[in-house]
N, C-alpha and C positions, 0 to 999 in steps of 0.2 A: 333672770335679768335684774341687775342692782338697781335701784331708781338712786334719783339727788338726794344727796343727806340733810337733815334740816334745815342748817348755816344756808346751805345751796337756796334751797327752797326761798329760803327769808330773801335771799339775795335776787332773785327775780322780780319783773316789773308788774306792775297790775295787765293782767290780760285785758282788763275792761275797756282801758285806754284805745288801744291798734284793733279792738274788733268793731267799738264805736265810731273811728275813724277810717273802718276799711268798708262801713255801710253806708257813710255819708259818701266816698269814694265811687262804688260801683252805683251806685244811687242815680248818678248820671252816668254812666255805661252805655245804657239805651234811652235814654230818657227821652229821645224825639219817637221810639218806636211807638208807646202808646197813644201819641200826640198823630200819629200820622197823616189817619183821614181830617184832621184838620188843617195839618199843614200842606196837604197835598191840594184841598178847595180853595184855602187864601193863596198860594204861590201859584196856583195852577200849573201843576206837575205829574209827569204819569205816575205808577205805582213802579215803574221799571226806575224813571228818578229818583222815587223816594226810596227805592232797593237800595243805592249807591250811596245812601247817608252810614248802613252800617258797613258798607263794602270799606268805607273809604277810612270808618274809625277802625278797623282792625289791619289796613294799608299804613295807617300811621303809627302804630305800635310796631309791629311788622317790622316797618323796612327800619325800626333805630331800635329796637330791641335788647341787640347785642351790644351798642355804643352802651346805650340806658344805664345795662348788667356792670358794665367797665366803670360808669362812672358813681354807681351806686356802691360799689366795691371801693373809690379811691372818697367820696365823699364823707360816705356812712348812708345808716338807713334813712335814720332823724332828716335829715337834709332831704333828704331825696321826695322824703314824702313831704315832707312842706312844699317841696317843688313838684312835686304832684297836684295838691292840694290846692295851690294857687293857677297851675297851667288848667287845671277843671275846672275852678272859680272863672276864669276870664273865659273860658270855652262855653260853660252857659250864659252868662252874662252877652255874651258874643251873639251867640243861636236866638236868644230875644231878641236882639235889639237887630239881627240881619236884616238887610231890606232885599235880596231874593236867593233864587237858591245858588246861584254861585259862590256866592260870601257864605253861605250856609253849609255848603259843603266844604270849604276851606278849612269853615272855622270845624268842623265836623271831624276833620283830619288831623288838625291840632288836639281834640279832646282824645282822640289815638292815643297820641304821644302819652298823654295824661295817664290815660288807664293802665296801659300798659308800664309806668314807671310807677306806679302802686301797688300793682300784681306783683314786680319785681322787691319792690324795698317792704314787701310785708312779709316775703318770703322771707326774704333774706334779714330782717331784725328779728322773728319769730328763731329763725337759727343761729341769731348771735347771741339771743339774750334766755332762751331754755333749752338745753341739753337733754341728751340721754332720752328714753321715753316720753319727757314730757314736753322734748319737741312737737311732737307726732301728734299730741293733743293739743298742744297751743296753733300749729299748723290748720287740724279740722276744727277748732273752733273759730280763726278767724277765713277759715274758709265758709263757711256757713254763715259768718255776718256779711261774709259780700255778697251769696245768694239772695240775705237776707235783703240787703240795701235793693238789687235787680227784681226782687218781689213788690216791695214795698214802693219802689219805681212804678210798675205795671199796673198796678190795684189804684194808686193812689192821683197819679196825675192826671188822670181823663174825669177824674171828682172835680178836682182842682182846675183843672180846664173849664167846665165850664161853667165857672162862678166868675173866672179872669184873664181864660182865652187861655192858647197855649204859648203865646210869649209870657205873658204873666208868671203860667205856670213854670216854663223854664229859667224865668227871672228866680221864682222861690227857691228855686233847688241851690241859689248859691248859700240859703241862710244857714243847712247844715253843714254845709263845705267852711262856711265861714266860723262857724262854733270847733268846727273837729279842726279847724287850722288854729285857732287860739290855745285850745285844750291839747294838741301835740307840741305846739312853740315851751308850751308851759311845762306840761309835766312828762313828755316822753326821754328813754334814756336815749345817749349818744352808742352808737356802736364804733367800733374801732375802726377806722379807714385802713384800705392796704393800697399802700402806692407804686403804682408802676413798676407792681413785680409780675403780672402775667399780661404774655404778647397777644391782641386777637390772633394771629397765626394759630398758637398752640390752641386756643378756646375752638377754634375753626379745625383743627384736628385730631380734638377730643371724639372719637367714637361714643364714649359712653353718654356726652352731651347731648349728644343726637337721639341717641338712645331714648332718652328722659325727655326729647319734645318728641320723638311720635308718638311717648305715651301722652303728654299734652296734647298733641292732635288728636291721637283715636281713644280721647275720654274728653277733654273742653270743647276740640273742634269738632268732636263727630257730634256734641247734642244740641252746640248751635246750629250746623248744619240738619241733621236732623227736625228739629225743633222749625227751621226755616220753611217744612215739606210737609213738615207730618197734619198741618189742616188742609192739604190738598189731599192729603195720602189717604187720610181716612172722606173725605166728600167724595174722591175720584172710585174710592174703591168700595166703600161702602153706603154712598148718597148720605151720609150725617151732614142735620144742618151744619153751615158754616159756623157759627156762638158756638156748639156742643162744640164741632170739628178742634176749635181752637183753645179749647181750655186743654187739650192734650198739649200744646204749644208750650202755655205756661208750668206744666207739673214738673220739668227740670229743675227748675228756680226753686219750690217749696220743697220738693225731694232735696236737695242740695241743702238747704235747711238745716234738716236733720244728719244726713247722709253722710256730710263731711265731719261733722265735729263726730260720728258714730265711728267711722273710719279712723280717726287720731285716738278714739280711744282705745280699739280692739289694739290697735299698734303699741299705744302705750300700757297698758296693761297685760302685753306678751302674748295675748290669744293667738296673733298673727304677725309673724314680719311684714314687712313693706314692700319687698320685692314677692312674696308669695302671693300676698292680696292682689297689689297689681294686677302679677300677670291671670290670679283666677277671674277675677273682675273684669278684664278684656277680652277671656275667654266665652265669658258669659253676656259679653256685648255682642261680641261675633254671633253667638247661637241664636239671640235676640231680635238680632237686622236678619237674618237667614229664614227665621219662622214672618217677621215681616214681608220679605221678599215670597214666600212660598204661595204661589198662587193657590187659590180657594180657600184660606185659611180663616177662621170665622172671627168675628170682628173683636171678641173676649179674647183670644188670643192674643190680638193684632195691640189691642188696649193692655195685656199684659206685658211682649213685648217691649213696648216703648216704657212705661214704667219701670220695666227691668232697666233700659240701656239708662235710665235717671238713677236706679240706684249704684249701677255699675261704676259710673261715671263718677260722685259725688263719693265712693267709698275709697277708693284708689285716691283721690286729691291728697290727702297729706301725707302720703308715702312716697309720691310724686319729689315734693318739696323737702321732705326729712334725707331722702337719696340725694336731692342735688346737693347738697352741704359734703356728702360722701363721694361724690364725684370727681369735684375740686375745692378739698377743702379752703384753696387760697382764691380761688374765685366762685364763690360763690353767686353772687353777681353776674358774672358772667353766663354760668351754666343758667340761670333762670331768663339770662335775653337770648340763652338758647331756643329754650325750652316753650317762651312765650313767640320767637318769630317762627316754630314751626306750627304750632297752636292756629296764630294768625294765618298762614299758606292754606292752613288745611279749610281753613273757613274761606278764606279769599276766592279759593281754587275751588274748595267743593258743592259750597249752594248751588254756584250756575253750573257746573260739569251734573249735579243732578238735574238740575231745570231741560239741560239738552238730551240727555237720557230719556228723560220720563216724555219729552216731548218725539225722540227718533222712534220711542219701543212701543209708547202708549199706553204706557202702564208704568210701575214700579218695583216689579219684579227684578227686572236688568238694574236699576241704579242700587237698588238695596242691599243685592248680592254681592256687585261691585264693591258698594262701601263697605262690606262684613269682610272685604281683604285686608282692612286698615286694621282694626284691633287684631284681628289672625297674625299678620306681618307684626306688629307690635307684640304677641306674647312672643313669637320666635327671640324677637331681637331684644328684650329683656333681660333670655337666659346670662346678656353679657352683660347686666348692671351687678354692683358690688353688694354684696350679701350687710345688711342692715344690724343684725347682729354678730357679737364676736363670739 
C-alpha cells in the first residue's frame, strides 16, 4: 500500500487542532450524567426522569442527522463545526441557568442537535483534509480525543460540583467550548462545499449507507446501551456492590482512548483493512454478549466480556468513518447522518427494550442473547460494504 508523498504530507493540517476541539465537543455529551443525583435532589425528579435527559440528547441528533450530513456536505466541515461549537456553548449555558426540568429537557434535545453535527463534521474534515492510509489514523486519533473529552467529563465534574454545584459546574464546561471555538475560527482549514449535487432520495436508497450505520449501531449504540445495564448486570447477577458494579460502566470511555487511535493505526500501516477489522471486531462482540448472556458463567468472565465488547467497539471506529468516504464519495456528509441516526435508534430503542426484557425474564440472559443478534446481523451485512483497499 503506497502512503502520501511528502509535498502531500506538508500539505496536511495540524491533527492537534480537530482532536482538541473534538474533546471540548463531547465534553458535554453527557455532561448532566455525572451531575445526576444532584440534579435529580434539587428538581425533584425520579431517576426514570432523569433517564430521558439522555433519551432525548440522542432523539435530537437522531431525527436531523441526515439533514445535518446534507448541510455539512454543502457548507463544509469548518462551518459546521463552529456551528457545533456554538449550538453546545448555548446548550450548557442553557442546562445551568434552567429553572425545571422541562426547559431542561428541551434544552437537553438541543445539545442532540449539537453533538451529533460534530460527530458528523469531524468525520467528514478528517476525510477531506488526509488521504489514503493516513485517513484511518487521523480518524482513530480524533476518535479517541472524544472518548477522551466523555472521560474527562465523568471523572471531573462531580469534583467540580461540589465546590459550585452542578449549575456551576455545567456553567464551566462552556469555557473549553469557548477556547476550541476561537482556536477553530482561527486556525482550522476550509474544506470544499458540494452543492446541491446529491438528493435525500438517493442517500435514503443507498443500501451500503445503511450498511455503515448498523455498524454504528452494533459498535457506538450497543456500548452505550450496554454500558446503560451492565451495573445492574453485574449487582443482579452477581451481588457486586453498586461503586464496584459501576466502574464497569465507565471502562468504554478509557478503552476508546486507546482503542480508537490503535485501530486507525493497524489500518494505516496495512496490518489490516477496514472492512476485515470491522466485521472480526463484531464478530467478536457477538461472542462477547453470548458468554454474557450464558447463565452460570463466573464473574472473571462476565468482567472479560464486557472489556472485550469496549475493545471491539473502539477498534472498528475509524474504519467505520474511512468506508463512509468510499461509500459516497460526493456525499460524504450525508452517509455519516446516516450512519449517526441509526447509532441514535439503536440507543433510543434499545436501553428500555432491554430494561423490559430483564424485567419479563428476570434475569439477562434473554436481553443479552437478543442483543448478540445486532453485531451477528451486522457482520452478514458488511459482506456488502466496498473493499477499502485497491
Amino acid at each position: 500500500m503506497s502512503g502520501p508523498t511528502g509535498s502531500e504530507r506538508r500539505d496536511e493540517p495540524s491533527l492537534l487542532l480537530p482532536c482538541v476541539v473534538a474533546s471540548a465537543q463531547t465534553f458535554i455529551l453527557i455532561n448532566h450524567a455525572p451531575l445526576l443525583p444532584l440534579v435529580m435532589r434539587d428538581l425533584g425528579i425520579t431517576p426514570a426522569q432523569a433517564g430521558l435527559l439522555s433519551t432525548v440528547t440522542f432523539l435530537g441528533g437522531g431525527l436531523l442527522a441526515i439533514p445535518i450530513g446534507q448541510l455539512t456536505d454543502w457548507l463544509g466541515a469548518k462551518w459546521m463545526t463552529a456551528g457545533s461549537l456554538a449550538i453546545l456553548l448555548i446548550s450548557t449555558l442553557g442546562m445551568a441557568a434552567a429553572p425545571g426540568y422541562g426547559s431542561l429537557l428541551a434544552i437537553r434535545l438541543l445539545s442532540g442537535v449539537g453533538v451529533c453535527a460534530s460527530f458528523i463534521a469531524a468525520g467528514h474534515y478528517a476525510n477531506a483534509h488526509w488521504s489514503g492510509p493516513r485517513s484511518a489514523l487521523a480518524q482513530g486519533l480524533l476518535g479517541g480525543s472524544m472518548q477522551l473529552g466523555i472521560g474527562a467529563a465523568i471523572f471531573v465534574l462531580p469534583f467540580i460540583a461540589t465546590h459550585v454545584g452542578w449549575r456551576g459546574a455545567l456553567a464551566l464546561c462552556a469555557v473549553p467550548l469557548v477556547m476550541a471555538l476561537g482556536l477553530w475560527l482561527r486556525w482550522a482549514r476550509a474544506t470544499s462545499p458540494r452543492r446541491g449535487t446529491v438528493s435525500v432520495r438517493s442517500i435514503f436508497a443507498d443500501a451500503a449507507s445503511w450498511r455503515l450505520g448498523l455498524v454504528n449501531g452494533a459498535t457506538f449504540g450497543l456500548t452505550v446501551v450496554l454500558g446503560t445495564w451492565v451495573a445492574v448486570y453485574f449487582v443482579e447477577e452477581f451481588g457486586l456492590a453498586l461503586t464496584l458494579a459501576g466502574m464497569f460502566g465507565a471502562q468504554t470511555a478509557l478503552l476508546g482512548m486507546v482503542g480508537r487511535p490503535l485501530g486507525g493505526l493497524l489500518i494505516a500501516r496495512g496490518a489490516v483493512g477496514a472492512r476485515v477489522l470491522i466485521r472480526a471486531m463484531l464478530a467478536g462482540s457477538a461472542l462477547a454478549l453470548l458468554l454474557l448472556a450464558w447463565p452460570g458463567r463466573p464473574v472473571g468472565a462476565a468482567i472479560g466480556a464486557v472489556i472485550l465488547v469496549g475493545i471491539t467497539a473502539s477498534l472498528s471506529y475509524p474504519g467505520m468513518l474511512v468506508l463512509a468516504s468510499h461509500v459516497r464519495p460526493d456525499a460524504t456528509g450525508a452517509v455519516l447522518g446516516v450512519v449517526s441516526t441509526v447509532g441514535s435508534l439503536v440507543v433510543i430503542l434499545g436501553a428500555p427494550a432491554i430494561g423490559a426484557l430483564f424485567s419479563a425474564s428476570g434475569g439477562f440472559s434473554l436481553p443479552f442473547a437478543l442483543l448478540a443478534l445486532l453485531p451477528a446481523v451486522a457482520v452478514w451485512a458488511t459482506a456488502g460494504l466496498p473493499r477499502d483497499r485497491g
